[in-house]
ROKOL-37027 format. One line per 10 residues: for each residue x, y negated, z of N, C-alpha, C, O, CB. Coordinates in Angstrom, 3 decimals, decimal comma. Glycine has a CB too. Layout:
<recs>
X:Y:Z:X:Y:Z:X:Y:Z:X:Y:Z:X:Y:Z  ...
</recs>
This chain:
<recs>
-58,162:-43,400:7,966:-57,457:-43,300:9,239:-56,055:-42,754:8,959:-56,076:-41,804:8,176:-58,236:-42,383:10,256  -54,733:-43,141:9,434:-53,459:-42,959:9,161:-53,300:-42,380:10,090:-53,854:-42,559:11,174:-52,631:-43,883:8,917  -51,960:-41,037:9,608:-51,081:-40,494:10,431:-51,084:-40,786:12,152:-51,325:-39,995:13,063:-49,895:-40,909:9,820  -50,741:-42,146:12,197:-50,161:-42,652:13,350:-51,591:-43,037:14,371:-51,596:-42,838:15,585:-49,102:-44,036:12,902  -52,550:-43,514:13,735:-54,050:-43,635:14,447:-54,226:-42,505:14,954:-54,411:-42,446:16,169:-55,311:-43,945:13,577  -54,217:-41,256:14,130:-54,442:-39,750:14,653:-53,562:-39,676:15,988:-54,014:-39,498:17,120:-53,896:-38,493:13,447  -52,466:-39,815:15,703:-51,262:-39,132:16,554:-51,527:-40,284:17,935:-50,908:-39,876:18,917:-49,313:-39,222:15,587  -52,211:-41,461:18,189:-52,327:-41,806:19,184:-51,193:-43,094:19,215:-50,605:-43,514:20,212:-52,265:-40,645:20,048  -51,093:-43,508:18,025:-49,615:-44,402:17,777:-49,993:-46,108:16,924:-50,226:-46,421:15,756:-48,372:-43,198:16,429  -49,892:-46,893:18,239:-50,292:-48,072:17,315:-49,340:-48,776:15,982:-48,193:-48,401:15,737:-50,498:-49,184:18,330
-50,110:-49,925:15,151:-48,805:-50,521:14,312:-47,634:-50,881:15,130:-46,460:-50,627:14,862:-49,158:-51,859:13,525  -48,158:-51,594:16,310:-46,721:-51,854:17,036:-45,597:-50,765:17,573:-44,375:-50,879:17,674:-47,054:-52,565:18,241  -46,370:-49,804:17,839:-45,482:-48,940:18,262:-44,193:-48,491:17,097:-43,000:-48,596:17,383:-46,372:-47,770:18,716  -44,562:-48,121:16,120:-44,087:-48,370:14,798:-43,300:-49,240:14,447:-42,119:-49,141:14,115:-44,860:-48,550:14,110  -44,107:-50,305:14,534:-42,946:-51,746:14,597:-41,832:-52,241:15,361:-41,056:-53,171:15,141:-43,512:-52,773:14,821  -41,973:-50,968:16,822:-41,162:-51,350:17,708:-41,486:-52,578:18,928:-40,839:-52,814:19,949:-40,165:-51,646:16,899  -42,381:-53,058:18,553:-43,284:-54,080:19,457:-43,565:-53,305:20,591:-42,588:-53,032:21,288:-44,728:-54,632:18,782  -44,402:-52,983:20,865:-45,510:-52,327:21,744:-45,669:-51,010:22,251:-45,199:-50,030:21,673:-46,536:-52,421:21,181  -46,337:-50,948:23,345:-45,986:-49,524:24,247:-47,466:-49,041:24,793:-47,943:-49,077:25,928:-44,788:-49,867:25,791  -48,216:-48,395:23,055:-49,733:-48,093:23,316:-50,181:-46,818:24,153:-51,307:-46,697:24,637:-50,399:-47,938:21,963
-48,922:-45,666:24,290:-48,873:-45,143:25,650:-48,746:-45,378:26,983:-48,778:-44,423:27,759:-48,321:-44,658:25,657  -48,589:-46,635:27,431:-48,263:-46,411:28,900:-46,731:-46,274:28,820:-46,187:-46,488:29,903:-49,034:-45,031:29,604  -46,178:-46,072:28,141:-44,528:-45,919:28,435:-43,897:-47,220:28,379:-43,666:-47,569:27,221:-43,715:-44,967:27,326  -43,547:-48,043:29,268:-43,083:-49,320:29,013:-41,528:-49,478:28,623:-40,893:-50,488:28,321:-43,392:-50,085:30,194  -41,070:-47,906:28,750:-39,291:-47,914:28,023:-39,600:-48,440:26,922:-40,652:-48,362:26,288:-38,332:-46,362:27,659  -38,330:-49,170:26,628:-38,154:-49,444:25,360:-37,155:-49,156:24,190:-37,255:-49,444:22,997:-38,195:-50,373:25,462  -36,014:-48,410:24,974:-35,190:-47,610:24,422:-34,824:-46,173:25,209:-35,035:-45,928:26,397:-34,092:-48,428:24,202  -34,116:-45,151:24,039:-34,303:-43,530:24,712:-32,983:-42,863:24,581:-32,251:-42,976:23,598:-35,507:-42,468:23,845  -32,757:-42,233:25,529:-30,988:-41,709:24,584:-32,023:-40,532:24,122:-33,231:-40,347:24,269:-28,916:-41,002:25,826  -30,919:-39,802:23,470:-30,776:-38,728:22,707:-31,805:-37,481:23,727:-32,936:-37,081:23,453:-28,946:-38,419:22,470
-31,196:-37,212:24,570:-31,635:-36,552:26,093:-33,060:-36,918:26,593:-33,781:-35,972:26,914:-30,597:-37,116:27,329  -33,507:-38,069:26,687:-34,777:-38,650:27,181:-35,916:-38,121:26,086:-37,044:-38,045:26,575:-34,664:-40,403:27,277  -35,826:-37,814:24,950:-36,643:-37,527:23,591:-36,462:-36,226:23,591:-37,387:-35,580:23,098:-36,174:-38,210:22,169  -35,341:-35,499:24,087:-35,535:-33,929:23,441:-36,439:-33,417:24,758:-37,356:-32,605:24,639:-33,760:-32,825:23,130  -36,066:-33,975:25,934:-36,713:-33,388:27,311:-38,897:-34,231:26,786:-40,042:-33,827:26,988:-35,403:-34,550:29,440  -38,545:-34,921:26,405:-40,139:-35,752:26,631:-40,972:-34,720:25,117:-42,172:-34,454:25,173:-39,996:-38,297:26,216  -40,339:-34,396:24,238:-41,014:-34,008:22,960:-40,368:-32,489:23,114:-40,869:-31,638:22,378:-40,580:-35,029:21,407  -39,559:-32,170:23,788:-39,186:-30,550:24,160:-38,923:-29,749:22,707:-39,429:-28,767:22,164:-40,661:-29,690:25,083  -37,670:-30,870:22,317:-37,098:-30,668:21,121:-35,580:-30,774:21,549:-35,104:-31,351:22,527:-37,617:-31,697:19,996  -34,760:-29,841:20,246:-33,462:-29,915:20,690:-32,469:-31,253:20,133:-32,741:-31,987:19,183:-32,892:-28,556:20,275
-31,397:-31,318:20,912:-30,149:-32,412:20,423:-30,282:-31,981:18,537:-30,217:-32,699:17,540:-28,043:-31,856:21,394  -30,447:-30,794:18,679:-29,683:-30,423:16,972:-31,149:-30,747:16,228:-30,928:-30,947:15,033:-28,941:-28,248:16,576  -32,278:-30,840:16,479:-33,580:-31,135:15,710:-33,692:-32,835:15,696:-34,357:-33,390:14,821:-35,019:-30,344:16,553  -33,144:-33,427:16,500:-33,249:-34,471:16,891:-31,791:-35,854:15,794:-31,917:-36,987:15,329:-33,113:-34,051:18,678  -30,699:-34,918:15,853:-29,718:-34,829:14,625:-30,300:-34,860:13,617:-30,485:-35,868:12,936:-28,921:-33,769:14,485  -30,765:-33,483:13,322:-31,453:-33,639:12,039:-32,517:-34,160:11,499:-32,716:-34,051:10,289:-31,608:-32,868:11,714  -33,511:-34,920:12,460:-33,812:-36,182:11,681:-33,643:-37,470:11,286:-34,048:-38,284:10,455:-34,369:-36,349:11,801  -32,795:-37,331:12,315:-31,992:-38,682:11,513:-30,673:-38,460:10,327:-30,013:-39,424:9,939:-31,212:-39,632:12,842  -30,451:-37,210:9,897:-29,699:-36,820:8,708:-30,992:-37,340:7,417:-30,924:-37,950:6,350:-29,226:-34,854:8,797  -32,128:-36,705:8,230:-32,965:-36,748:6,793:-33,808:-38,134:6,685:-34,884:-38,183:6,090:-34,143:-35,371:6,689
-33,129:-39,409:7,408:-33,210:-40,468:7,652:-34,946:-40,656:8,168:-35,570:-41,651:7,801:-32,609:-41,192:6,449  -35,533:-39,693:8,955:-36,716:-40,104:9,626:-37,183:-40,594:10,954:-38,270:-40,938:11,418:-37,261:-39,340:9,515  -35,176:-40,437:11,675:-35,479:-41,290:12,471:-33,750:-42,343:12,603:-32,635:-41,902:12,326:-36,164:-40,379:13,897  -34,004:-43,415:12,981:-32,626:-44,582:12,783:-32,240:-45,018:14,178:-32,597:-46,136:14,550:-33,051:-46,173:11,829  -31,532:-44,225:14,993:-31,173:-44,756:16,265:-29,992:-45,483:16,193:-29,156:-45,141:15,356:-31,046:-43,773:17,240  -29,779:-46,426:16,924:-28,344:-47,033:17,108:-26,947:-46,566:17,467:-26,948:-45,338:17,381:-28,460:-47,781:17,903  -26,112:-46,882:17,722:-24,869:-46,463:18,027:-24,544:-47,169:18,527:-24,292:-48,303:18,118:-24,091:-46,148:17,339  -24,384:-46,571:20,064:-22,892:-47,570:21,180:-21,903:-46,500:21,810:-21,774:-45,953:22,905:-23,641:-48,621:22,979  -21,166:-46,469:20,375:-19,813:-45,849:20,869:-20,257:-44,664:20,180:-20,717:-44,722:19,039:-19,393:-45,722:22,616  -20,105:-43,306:21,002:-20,461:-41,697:20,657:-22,293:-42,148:20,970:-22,963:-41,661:20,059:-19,470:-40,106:22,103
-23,002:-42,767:21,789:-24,027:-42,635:22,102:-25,087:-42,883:21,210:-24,839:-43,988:20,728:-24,061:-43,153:22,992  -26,200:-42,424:20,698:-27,533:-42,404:19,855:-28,768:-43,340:20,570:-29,781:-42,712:20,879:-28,073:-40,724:19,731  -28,749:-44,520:20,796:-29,873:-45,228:21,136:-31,085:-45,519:20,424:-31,328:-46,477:19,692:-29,504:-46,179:21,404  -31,817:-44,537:20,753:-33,379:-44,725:19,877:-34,297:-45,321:20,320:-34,535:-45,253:21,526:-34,122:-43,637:19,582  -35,070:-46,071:19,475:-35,956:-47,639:19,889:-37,510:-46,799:20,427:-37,640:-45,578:20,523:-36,313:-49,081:17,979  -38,368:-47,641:20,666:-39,765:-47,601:21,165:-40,172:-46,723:19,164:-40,645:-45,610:18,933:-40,640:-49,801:21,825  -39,763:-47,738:18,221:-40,048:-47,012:16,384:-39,786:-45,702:16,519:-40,608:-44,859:16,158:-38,892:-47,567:14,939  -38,767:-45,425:16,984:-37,556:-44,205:16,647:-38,435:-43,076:17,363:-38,446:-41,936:16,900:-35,661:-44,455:17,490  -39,238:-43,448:18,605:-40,077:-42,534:19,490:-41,347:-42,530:19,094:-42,047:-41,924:19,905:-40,080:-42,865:20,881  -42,016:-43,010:18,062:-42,939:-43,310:17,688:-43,285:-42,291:16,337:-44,257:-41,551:16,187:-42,818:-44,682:17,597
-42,071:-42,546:15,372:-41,801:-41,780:14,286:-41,232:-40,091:14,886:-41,639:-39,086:14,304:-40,618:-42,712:13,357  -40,547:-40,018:15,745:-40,319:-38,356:15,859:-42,007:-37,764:16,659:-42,114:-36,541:16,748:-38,541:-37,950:17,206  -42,977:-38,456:17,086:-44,457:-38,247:17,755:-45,140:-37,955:16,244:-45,971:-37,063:16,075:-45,226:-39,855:18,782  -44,712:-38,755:15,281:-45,283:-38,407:13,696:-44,687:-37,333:13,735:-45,190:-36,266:14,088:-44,929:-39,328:12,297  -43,667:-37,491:13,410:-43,208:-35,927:12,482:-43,508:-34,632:13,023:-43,815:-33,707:12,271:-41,592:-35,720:12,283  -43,437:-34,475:14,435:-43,812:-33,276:15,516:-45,345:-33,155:15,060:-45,647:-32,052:14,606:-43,592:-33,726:17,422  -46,258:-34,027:15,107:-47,452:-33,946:14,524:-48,043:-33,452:13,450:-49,033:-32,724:13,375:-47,694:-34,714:14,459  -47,061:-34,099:12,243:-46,928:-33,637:11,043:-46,880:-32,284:10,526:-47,570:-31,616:9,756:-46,072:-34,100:10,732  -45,866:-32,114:11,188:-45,059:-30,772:11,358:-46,127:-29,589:11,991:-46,045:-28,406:11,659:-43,647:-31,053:12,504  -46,966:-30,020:12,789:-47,812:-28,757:13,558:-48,612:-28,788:12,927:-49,358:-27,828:13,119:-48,312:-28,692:14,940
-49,169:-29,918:11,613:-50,605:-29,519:10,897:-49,777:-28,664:9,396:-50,439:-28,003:8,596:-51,861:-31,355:10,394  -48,811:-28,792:9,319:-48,188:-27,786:7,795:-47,463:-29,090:7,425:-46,369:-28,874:6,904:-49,601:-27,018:6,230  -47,692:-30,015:7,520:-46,759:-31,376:6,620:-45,340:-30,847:6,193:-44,843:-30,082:7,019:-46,380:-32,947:7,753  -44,556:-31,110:5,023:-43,186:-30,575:4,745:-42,661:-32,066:5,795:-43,389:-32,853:6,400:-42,606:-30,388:2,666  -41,308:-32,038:5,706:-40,445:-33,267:6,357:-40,605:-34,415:5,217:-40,839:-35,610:5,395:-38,616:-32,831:6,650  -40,368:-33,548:3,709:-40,355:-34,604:2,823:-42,103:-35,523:2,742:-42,205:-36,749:2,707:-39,827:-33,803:1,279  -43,145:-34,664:2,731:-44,600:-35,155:2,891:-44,443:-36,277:4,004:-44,628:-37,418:3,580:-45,726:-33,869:3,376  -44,189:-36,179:5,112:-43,841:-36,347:6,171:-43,331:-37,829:5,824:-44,108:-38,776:5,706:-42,970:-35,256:6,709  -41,659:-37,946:5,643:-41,288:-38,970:5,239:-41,810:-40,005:4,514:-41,884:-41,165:4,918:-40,606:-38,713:4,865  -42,268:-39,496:3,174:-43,282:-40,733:2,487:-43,948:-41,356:3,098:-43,777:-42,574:3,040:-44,188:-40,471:1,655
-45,080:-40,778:4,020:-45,887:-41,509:4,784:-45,430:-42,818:5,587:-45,586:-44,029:5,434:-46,352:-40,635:5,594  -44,858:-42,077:6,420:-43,682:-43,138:7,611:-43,345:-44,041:6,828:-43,628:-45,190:7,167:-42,085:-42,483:8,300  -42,631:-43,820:5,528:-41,743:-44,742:4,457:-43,156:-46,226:4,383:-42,865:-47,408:4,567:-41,361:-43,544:2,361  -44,164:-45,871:4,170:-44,852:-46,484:3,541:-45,244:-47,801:4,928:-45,844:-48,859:4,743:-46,009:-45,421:2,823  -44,836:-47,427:5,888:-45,192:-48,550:7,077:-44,021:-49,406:6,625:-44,330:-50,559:6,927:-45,139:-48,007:8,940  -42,987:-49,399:6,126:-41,775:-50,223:6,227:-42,135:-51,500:4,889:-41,566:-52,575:4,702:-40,175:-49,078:5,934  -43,418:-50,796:4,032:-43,727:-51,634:3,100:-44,943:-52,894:3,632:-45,744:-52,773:4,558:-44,189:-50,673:1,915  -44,788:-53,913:2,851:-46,007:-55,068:3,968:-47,063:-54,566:3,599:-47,982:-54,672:4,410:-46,207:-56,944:3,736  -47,341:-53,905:2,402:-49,200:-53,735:2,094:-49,077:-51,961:2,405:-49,857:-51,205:1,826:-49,974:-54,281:-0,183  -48,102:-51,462:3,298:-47,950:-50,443:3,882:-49,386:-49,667:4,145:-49,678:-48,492:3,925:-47,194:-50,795:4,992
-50,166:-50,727:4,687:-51,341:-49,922:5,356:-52,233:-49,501:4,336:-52,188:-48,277:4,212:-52,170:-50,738:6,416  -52,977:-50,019:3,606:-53,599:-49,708:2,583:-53,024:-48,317:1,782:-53,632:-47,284:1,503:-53,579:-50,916:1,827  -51,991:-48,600:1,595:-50,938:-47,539:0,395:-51,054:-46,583:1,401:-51,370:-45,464:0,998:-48,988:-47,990:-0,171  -50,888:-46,712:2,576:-50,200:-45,600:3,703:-51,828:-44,522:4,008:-51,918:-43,325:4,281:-49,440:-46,743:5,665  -52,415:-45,092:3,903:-53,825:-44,915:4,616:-54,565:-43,619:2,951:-54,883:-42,430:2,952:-54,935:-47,191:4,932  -54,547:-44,561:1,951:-54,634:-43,452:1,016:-53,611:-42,410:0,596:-54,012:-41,332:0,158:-54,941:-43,964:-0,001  -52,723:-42,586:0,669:-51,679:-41,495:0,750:-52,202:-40,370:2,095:-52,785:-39,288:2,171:-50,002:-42,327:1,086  -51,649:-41,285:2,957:-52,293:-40,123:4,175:-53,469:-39,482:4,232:-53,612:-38,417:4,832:-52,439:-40,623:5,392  -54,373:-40,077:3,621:-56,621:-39,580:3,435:-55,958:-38,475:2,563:-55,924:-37,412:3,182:-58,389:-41,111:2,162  -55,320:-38,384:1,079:-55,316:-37,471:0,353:-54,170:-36,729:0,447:-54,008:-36,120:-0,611:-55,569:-37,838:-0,719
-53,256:-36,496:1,282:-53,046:-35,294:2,099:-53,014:-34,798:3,017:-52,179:-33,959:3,354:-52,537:-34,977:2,107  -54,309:-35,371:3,910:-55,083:-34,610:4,910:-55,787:-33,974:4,745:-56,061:-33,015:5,467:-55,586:-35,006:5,593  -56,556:-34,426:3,298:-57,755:-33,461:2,782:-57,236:-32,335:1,828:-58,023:-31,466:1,454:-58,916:-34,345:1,926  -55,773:-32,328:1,377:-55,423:-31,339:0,460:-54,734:-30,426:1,862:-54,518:-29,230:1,663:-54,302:-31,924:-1,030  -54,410:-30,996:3,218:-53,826:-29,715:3,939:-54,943:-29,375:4,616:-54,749:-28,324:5,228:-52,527:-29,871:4,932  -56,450:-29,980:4,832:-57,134:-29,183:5,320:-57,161:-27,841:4,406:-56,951:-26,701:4,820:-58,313:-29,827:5,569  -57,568:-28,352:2,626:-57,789:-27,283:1,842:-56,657:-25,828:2,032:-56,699:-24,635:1,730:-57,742:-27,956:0,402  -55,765:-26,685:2,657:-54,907:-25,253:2,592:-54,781:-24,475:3,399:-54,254:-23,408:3,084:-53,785:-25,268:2,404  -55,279:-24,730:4,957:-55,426:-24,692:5,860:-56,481:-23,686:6,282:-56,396:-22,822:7,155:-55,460:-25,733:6,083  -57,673:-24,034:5,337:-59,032:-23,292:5,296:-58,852:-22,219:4,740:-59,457:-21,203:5,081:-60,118:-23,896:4,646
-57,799:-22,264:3,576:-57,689:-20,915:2,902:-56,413:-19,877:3,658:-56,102:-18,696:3,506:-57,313:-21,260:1,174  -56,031:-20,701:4,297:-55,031:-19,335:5,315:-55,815:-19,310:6,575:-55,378:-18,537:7,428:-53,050:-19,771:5,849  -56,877:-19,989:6,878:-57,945:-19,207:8,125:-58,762:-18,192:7,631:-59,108:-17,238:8,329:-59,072:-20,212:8,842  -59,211:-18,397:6,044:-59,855:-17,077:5,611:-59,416:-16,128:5,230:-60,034:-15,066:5,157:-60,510:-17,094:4,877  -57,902:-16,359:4,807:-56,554:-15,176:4,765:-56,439:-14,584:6,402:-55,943:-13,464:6,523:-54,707:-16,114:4,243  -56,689:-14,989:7,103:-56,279:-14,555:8,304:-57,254:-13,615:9,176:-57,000:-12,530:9,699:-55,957:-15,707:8,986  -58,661:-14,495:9,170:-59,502:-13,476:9,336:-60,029:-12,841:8,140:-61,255:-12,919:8,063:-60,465:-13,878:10,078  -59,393:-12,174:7,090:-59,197:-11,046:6,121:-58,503:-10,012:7,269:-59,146:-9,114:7,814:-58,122:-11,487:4,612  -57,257:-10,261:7,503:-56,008:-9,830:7,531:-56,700:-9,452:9,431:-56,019:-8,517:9,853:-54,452:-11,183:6,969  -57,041:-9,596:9,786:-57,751:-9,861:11,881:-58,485:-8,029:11,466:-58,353:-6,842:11,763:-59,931:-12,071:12,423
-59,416:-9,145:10,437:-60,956:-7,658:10,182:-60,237:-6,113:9,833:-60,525:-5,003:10,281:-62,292:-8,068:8,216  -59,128:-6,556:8,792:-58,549:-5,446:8,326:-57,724:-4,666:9,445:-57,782:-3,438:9,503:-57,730:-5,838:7,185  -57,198:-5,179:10,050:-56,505:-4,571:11,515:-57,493:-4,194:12,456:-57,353:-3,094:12,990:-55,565:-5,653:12,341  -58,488:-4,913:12,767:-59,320:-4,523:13,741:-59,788:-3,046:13,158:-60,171:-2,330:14,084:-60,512:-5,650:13,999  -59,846:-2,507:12,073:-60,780:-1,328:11,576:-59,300:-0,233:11,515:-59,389:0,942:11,871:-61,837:-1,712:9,715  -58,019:-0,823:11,024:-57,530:-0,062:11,299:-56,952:0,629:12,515:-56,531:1,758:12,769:-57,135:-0,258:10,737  -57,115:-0,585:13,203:-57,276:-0,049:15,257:-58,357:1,000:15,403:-58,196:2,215:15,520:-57,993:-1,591:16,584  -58,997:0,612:15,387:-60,593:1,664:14,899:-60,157:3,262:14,753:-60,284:4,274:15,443:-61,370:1,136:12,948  -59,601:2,937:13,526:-59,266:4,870:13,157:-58,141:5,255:13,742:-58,102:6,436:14,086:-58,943:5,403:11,441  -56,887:4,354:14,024:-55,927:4,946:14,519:-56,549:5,230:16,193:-55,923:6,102:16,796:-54,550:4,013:14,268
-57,512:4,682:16,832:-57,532:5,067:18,178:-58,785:6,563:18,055:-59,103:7,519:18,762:-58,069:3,492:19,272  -59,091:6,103:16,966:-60,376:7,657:16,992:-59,393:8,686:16,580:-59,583:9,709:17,237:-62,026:7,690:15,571  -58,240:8,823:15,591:-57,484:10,275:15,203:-56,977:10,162:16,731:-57,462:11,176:17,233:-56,063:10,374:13,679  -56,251:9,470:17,771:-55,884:9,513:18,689:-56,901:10,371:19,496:-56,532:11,476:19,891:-55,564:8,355:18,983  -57,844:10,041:19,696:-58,912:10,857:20,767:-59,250:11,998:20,165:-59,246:13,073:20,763:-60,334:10,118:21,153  -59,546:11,875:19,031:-59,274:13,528:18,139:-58,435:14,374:19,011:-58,830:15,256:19,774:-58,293:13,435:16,488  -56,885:13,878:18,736:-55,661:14,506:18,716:-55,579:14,823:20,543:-54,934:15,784:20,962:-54,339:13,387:17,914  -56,142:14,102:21,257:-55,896:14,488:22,698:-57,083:15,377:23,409:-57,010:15,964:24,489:-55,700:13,127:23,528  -58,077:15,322:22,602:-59,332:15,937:22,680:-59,020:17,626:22,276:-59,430:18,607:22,896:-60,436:15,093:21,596  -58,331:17,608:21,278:-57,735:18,849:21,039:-56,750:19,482:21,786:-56,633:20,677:22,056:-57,300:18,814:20,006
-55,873:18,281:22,166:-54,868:19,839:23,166:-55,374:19,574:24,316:-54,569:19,778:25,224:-52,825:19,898:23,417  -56,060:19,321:24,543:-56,961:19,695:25,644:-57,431:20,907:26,453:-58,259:20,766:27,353:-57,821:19,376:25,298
</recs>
């Protein structure tokens, strides 16, 4: 299962074809994407610096396709499971190839299963780090009742 299956994103959407949300726009300014994905002008810049997303130009204006909205729904995705931009990119890269899916699909299987692994080990870092606070809540609220118990 690929990136984009997860994220709710068909090949067409990708391709720029097709509108497997319900959104029948087919192009977005700059403004329409930061308000809909509640991202800024300057995050929105910078992916297309780091060429992950390719909007058009009419004039000063940034016209981004049905692809262009498709690929920043990846990367926001990406991005909230640990993905770097560069991890990130490869993937996407690999739809632009024709035997894309295959290549794309094992690429994506084996680093979903290496960010679960990493994933699992900062949930058991975390509830380490939960238990260890919870006990030190513990004593700091018992010297507390000590300490008020006494000037009492």
């Amino acid at each position: 299962m690929s990136m984009a299956h997860l994220a709710g994103i068909s090949r067409d959407d990708l391709d720029g074809a097709g509108a497997s949300d319900g959104n029948k726009q087919t192009t977005f300014t700059i403004g329409d994407l930061s308000r809909e994905f509640d991202v800024t002008l300057r995050t929105l810049r910078f992916y297309e610096d780091k060429a992950l997303l390719n909007p058009r130009r009419e004039g000063l204006n940034r016209i981004y396709s049905r692809r262009d909205r498709s690929r920043l729904k990846l990367v926001l995705m990406g991005k909230k499971v640990g993905f770097s931009l560069t991890e990130i990119k490869e993937m996407l890269d690999l739809y632009d190839l024709k035997d894309g899916q295959v290549l794309q699909m094992r690429l994506a299987l084996r680093k979903f299963n290496e960010q679960i692994d990493v994933l699992e080990r900062q949930k058991v870092d975390i509830e380490q780090a939960l238990d260890e606070l919870r006990r030190t809540v513990d004593v700091v609220a018992g010297l507390l009742r000590q300490k008020e118990a006494g000037a009492a």
